[in-house]
C-alpha positions in Angstrom: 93.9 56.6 76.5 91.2 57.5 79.6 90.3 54.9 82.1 87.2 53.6 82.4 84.8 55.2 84.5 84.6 53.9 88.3 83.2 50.5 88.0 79.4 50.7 89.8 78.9 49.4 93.0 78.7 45.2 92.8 75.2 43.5 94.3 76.8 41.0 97.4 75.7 37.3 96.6 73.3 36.3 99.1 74.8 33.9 101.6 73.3 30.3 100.1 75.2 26.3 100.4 78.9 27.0 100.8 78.5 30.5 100.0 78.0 31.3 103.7 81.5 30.9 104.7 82.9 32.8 107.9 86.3 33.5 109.0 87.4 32.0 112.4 87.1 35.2 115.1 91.2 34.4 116.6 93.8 37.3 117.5 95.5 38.3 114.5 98.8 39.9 114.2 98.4 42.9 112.2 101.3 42.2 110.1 102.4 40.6 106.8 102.5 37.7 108.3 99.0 37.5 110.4 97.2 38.6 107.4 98.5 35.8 104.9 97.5 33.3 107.9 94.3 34.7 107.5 93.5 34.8 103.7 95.5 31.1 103.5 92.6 30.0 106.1 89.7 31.4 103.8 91.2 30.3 100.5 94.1 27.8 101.4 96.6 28.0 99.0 96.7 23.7 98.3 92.8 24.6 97.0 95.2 26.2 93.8 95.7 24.8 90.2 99.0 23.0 89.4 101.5 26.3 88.8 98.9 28.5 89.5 101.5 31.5 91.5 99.3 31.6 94.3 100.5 33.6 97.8 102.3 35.8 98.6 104.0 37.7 95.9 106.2 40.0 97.4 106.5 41.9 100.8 108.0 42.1 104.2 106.4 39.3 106.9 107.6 41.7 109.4 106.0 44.6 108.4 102.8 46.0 109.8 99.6 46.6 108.5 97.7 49.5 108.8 95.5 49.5 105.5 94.3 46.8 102.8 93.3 47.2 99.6 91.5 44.7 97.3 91.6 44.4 93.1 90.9 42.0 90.3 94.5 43.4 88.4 97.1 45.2 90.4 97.8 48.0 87.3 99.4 51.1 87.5 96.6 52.8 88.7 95.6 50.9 91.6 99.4 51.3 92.4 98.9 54.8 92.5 95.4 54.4 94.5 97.3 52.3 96.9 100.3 55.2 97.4 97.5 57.6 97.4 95.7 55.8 100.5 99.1 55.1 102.4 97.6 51.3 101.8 100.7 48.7 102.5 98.4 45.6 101.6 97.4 45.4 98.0 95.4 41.5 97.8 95.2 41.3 93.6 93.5 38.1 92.4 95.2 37.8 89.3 98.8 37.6 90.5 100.8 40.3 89.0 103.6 37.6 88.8 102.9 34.2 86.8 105.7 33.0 85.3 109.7 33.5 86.8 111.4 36.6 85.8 114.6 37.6 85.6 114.6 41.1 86.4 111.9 43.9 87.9 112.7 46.9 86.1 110.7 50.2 85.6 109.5 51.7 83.0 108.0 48.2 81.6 105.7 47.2 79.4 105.0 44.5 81.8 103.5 44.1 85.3 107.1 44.1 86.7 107.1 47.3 86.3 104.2 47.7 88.8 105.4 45.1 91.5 108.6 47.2 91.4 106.9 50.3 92.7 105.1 48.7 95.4 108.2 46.9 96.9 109.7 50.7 96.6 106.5 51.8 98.8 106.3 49.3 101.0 103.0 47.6 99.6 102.7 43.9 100.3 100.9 41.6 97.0 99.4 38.7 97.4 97.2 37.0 95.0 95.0 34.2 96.0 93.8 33.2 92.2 92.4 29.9 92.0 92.5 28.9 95.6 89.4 31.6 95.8 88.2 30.1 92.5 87.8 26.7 94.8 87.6 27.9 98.2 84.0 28.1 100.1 82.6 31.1 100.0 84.9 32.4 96.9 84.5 33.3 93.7 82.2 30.7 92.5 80.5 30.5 95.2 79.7 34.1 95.1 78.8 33.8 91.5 76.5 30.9 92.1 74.8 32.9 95.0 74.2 35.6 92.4 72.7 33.3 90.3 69.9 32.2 92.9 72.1 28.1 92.8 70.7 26.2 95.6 72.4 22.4 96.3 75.9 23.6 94.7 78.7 21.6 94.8 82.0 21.7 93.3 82.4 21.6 89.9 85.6 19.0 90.6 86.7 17.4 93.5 90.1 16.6 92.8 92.3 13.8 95.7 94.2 15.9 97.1 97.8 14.7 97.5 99.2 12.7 99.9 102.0 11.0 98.8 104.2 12.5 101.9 102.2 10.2 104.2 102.4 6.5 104.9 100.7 4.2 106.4 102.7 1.3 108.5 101.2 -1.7 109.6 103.2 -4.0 111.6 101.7 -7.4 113.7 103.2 -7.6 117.1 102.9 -9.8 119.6 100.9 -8.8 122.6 103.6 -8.8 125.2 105.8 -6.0 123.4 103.1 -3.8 121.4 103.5 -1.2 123.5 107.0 -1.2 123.2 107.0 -1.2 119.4 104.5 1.5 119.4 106.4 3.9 121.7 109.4 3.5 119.4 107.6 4.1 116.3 105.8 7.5 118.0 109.1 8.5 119.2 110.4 8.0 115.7 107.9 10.3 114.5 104.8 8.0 113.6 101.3 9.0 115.0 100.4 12.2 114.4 97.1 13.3 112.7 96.5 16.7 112.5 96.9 18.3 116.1 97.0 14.6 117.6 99.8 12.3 118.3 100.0 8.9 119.4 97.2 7.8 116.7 97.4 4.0 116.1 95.1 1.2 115.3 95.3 -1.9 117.1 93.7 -5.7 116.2 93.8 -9.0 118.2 94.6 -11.8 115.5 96.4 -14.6 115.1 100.0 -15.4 113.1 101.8 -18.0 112.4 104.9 -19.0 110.9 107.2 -21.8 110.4 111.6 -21.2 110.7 113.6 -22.5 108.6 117.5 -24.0 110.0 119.0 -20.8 110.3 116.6 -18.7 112.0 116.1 -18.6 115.8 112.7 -17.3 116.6 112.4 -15.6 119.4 108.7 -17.2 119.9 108.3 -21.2 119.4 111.3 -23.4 117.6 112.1 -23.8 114.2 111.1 -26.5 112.2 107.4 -26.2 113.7 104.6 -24.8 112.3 103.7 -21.6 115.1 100.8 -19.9 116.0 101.4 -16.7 118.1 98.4 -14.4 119.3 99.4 -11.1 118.0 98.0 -7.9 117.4 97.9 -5.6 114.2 99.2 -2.4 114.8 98.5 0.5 112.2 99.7 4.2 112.5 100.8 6.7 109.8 104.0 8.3 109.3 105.5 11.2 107.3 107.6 10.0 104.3 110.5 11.7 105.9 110.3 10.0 108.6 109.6 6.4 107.2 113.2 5.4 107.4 113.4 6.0 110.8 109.9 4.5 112.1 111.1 1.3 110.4 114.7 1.2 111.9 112.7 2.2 115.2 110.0 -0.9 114.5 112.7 -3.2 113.9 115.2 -2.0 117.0 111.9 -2.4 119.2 110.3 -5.9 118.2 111.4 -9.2 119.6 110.8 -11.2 115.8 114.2 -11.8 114.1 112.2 -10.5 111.0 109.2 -9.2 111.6 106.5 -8.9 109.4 104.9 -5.2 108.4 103.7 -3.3 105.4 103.7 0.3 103.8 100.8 1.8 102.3 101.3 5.0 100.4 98.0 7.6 101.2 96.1 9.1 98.7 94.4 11.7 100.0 91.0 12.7 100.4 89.1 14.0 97.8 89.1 18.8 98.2 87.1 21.2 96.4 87.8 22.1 93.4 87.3 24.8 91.1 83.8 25.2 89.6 80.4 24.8 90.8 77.1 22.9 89.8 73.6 23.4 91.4 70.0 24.1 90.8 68.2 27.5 89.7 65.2 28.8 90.9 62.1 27.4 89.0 60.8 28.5 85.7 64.3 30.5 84.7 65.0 31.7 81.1 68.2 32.2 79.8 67.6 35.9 79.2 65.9 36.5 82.7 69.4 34.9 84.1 71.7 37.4 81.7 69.4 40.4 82.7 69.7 39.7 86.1 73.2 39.2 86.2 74.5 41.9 84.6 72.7 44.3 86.5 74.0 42.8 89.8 77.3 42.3 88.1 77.8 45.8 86.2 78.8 43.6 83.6 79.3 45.5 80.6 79.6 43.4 77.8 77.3 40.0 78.1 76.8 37.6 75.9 74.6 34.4 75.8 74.6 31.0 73.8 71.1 30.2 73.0 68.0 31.3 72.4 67.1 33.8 75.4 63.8 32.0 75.8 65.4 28.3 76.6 64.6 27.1 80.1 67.2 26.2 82.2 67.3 24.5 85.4 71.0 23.8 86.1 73.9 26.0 86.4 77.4 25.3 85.5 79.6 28.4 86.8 83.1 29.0 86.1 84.4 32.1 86.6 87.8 34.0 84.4 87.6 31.3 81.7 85.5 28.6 81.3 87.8 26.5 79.1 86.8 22.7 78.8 86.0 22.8 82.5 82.1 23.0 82.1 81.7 19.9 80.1 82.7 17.7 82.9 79.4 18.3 83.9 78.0 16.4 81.4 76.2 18.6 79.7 72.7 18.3 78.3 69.5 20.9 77.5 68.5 22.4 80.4 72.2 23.6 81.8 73.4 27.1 81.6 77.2 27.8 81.6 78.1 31.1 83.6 81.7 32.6 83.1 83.6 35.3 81.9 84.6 34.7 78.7 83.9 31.0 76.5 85.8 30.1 72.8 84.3 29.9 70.0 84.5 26.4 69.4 83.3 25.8 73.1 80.4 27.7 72.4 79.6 25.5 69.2 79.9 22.4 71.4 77.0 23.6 73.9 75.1 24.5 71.4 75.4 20.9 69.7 74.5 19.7 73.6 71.5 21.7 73.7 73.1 23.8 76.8 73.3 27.1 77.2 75.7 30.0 78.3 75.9 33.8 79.7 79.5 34.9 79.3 79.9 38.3 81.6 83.2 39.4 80.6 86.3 37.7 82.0 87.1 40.6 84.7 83.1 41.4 84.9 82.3 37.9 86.3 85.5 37.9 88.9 85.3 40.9 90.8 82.2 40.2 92.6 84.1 38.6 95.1 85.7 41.5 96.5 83.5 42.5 98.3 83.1 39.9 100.5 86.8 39.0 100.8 87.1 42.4 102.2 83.8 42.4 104.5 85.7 38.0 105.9 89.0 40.4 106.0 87.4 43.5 107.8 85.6 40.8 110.6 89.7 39.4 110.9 91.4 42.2 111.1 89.4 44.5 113.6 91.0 48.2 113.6 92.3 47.5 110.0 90.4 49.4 106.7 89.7 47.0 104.2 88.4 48.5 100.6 88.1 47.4 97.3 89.5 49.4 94.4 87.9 52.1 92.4 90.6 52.2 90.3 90.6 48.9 89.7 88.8 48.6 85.7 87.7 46.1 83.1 89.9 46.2 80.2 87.4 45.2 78.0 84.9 48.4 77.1 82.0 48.4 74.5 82.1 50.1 71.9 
């Protein structure tokens, strides 16, 4: 079977809200390496869906590299592109590699097959996936820009995770806070981000009352206490709970002091999908015209009538799944993605909502382009280019 034709040349989405990302302008190694340091800072890989295979796929972190090439699917014909071009940096959004396998054998029916031959030429894969999908400045965001969105925001904003931090709060009294907090640093407490030594301290008051066997070290027993003491807060890796406590305990002068953990949740990072406003007096159809011309998009479809107004956009690129409807969606919003079910597309009909599917592959690889114009800006001296061999499975008829 031929191939299709060289896809044509993809409209850039204008740089609008969080589209207008930059890369940071720092010295990068021209290696394996450097480069994954620099596509984890534009689309950090915790931005990725629960078992998404997001990353580096395969490839030497020592190796150099001298040319990069960008795709949508890393098939057998980009392989040969990439041997053809002496590339030895293949970045392929879907990742060619999803699920474990057990063996990466050639000839194959599957994409071992092709992951084999580039470990055999020295070509490096890494596949960003849905950290782009979520990332400023990736592949929704470039969608939305194409769309004319102003105001967008993320579709989700899911907490990110934080269950390996802990917060420790301990009340010390004045005369030995110091001394408890330099154990607790030195234990491995205190440290946010590029900062150490982080704590939190308020004046209060305590008070207690010991029982016959105790033996305060503030006061006597049998009498009710009141000790000025202040409350001293700092975080602390999970990993290194057990020895801040042992460290807070070794260091304060109460038999039995009194302190609290507090497991973090963390704060809230963008998620996949995007929701903002379209330009005034926007039609269904003038949206789908004007996308699949910018897009190339060769096989559109809408949901609705191509006359509806619509005011809203709802973009979710690949598939659009159940993920639009956490928008709540009413008439008036337009669903942009690659491909939507059937039963999905009954569903925003019966909301009065709209949709332009582009074509799963169609509505991705906009993106490329600027991925490789942020890599280009990185990685001064290195050639950055996007496929041509790169294709949409999906042809009209």
């Amino acid at each position: 079977m031929a191939r299709a034709e060289r896809p044509a040349p993809i409209a850039e989405a204008p740089p609008t809200g969080a589209a207008a990302a930059t890369t940071p302008a720092v010295e990068v190694p021209k290696t394996v390496a450097g480069l994954c340091d620099v596509l984890e800072r534009i689309a950090p890989l915790k931005l990725a869906q629960a078992g998404d295979n997001v990353g580096l796929i395969a490839g030497d972190l020592e190796a150099s590299v001298s040319r990069v090439l960008l795709c949508i699917d890393l098939t057998a014909e980009v392989v040969e592109e990439a041997i053809r071009e002496r590339v030895d940096f293949v970045v392929a959004y879907h990742p060619p590699i999803y699920r474990p396998v057990a063996s990466l054998r050639t000839p194959s029916a599957g994409t071992d097959a092709v992951v084999f031959r580039c470990i055999r030429s020295g070509i490096a894969i890494y596949s960003p996936h849905t950290a782009l999908d979520a990332a400023q400045g990736g592949t929704n965001d470039v969608m939305a820009g194409l769309c004319g969105m102003e105001r967008t925001e993320p579709l989700e904003a899911p907490a990110e995770s934080a269950t390996h931090r802990v917060k420790v709060v301990v009340f010390v009294p004045a005369t030995h806070l110091d001394d408890v907090a330099e154990a607790m640093f030195a234990a491995g407490a205190g440290r946010i981000g590029d900062y150490a030594r982080c704590s939190y301290r308020l004046r209060g008051q305590g008070t207690f009352l010991g029982g016959a066997s105790t033996h305060p070290a503030v006061g006597e027993r049998g009498r009710l206490e009141y000790v000025e003491e202040v409350r001293l807060e700092v975080v602390a890796p999970s990993a290194s709970l057990s020895r801040v406590v042992r460290a807070l305990r070794q260091a304060h002068p109460y038999e039995e002091p009194a302190f609290d953990l507090y497991p973090l949740q963390g704060e809230p990072t963008p998620g996949i999908g995007r929701v903002g406003i379209l330009p005034p007096r926007t039609t269904l159809g003038q949206l789908a015209r004007r996308l699949k011309k910018v897009t190339a998009a060769r096989c559109v479809q809408v949901v609705g009538p191509m006359d509806r107004a619509v005011t809203r956009g709802v973009v979710v690129v690949g598939a659009a799944g159940s993920l639009p409807h956490r928008a709540a969606l009413s008439p008036g919003d337009v669903v942009v993605t690659g491909e939507i079910r059937h039963h999905d597309a009954l569903s925003l009909i019966r909301s009065g909502a709209t949709a332009v599917a582009l074509g799963h592959w169609a509505s991705e690889r906009p993106a490329l382009a600027p991925l490789a114009s942020r890599l280009s800006d990185a990685l001064t001296g290195v050639p950055v280019s996007v496929s041509s061999a790169d294709a949409d499975p999906m042809q009209p008829v």
